[in-house]
C-alpha positions as semicolon CSV with decimal commas, in nm:
position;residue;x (nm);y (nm);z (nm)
1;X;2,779;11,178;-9,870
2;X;3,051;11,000;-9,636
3;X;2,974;11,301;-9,395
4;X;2,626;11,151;-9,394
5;X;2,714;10,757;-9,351
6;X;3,017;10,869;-9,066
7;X;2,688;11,030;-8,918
8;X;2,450;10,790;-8,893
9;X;2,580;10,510;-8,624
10;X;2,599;10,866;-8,357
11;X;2,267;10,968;-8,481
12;X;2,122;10,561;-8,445
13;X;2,302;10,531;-8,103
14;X;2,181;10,894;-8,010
15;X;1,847;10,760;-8,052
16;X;1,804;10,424;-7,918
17;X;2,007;10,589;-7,593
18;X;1,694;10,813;-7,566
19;X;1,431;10,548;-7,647
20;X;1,598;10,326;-7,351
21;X;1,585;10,669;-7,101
22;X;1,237;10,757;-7,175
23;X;1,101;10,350;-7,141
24;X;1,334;10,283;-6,856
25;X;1,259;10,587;-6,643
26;X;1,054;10,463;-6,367
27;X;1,211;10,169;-6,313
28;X;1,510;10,400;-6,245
29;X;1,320;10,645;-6,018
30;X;1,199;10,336;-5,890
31;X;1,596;10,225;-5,798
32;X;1,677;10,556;-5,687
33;X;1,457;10,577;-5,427
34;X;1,466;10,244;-5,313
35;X;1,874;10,324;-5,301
36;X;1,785;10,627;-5,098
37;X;1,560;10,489;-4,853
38;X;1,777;10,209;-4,769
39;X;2,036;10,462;-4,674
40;X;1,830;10,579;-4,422
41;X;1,763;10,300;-4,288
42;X;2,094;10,184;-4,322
43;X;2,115;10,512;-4,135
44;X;1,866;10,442;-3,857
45;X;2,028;10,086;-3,789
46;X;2,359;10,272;-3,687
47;X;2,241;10,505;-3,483
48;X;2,014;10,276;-3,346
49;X;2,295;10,049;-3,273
50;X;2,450;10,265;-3,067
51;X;2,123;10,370;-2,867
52;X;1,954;10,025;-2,859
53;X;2,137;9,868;-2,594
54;X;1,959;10,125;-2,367
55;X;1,670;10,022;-2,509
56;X;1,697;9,646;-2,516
57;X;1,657;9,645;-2,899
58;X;1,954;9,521;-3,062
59;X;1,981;9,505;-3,474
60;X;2,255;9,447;-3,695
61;X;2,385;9,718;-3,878
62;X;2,349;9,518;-4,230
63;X;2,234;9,540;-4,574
64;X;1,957;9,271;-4,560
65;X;1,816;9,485;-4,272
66;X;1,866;9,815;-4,401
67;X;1,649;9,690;-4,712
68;X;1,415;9,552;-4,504
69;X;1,404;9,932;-4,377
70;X;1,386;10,066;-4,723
71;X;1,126;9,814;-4,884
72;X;0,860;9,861;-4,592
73;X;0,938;10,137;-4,417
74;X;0,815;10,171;-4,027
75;X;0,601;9,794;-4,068
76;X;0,962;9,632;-4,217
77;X;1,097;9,790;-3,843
78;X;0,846;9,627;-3,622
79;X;0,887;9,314;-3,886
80;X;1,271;9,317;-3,788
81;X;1,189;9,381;-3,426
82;X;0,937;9,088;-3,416
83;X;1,165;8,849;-3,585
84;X;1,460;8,905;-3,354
85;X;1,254;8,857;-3,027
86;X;1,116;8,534;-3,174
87;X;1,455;8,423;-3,264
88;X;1,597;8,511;-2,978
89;X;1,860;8,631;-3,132
């Protein structure tokens, strides 16, 4: 019987750890990707960094930006482009 009662905090824990994973899953894919896709464009700022001063387009390489990048994709670019030519920045 103690073998039971030792048991049964594991067993509660076991399952209210897989209740949380199973209601909390999207939100997590959600994360990930958002994680993901503001690497690349964490990505895409650096390498455009060192390209854009051909171009005349110069970003900072930053985490605001990059999730910019990552929240809207090509539309958060021209956003970011658009913002620093009316700022003058």
């Amino acid at each position: 019987m103690d073998m039971v009662f030792g048991a049964l905090p594991w067993i509660t824990g076991g399952l209210l750890a897989a209740a949380a994973l199973t209601f909390l899953r999207q939100p997590l894919e959600w994360l990930l990707g958002l994680f993901l896709r503001t690497g690349a464009g964490l990505a895409l700022l650096w390498v455009l960094g060192g390209v854009g001063g051909l171009l005349g387009i110069r970003l900072g390489v930053n985490l605001a930006n990059a999730l910019v990048l990552g929240l809207l994709g090509a539309p958060g670019f021209g956003l970011l482009l658009m913002m620093n030519w009316v700022l003058a920045l």
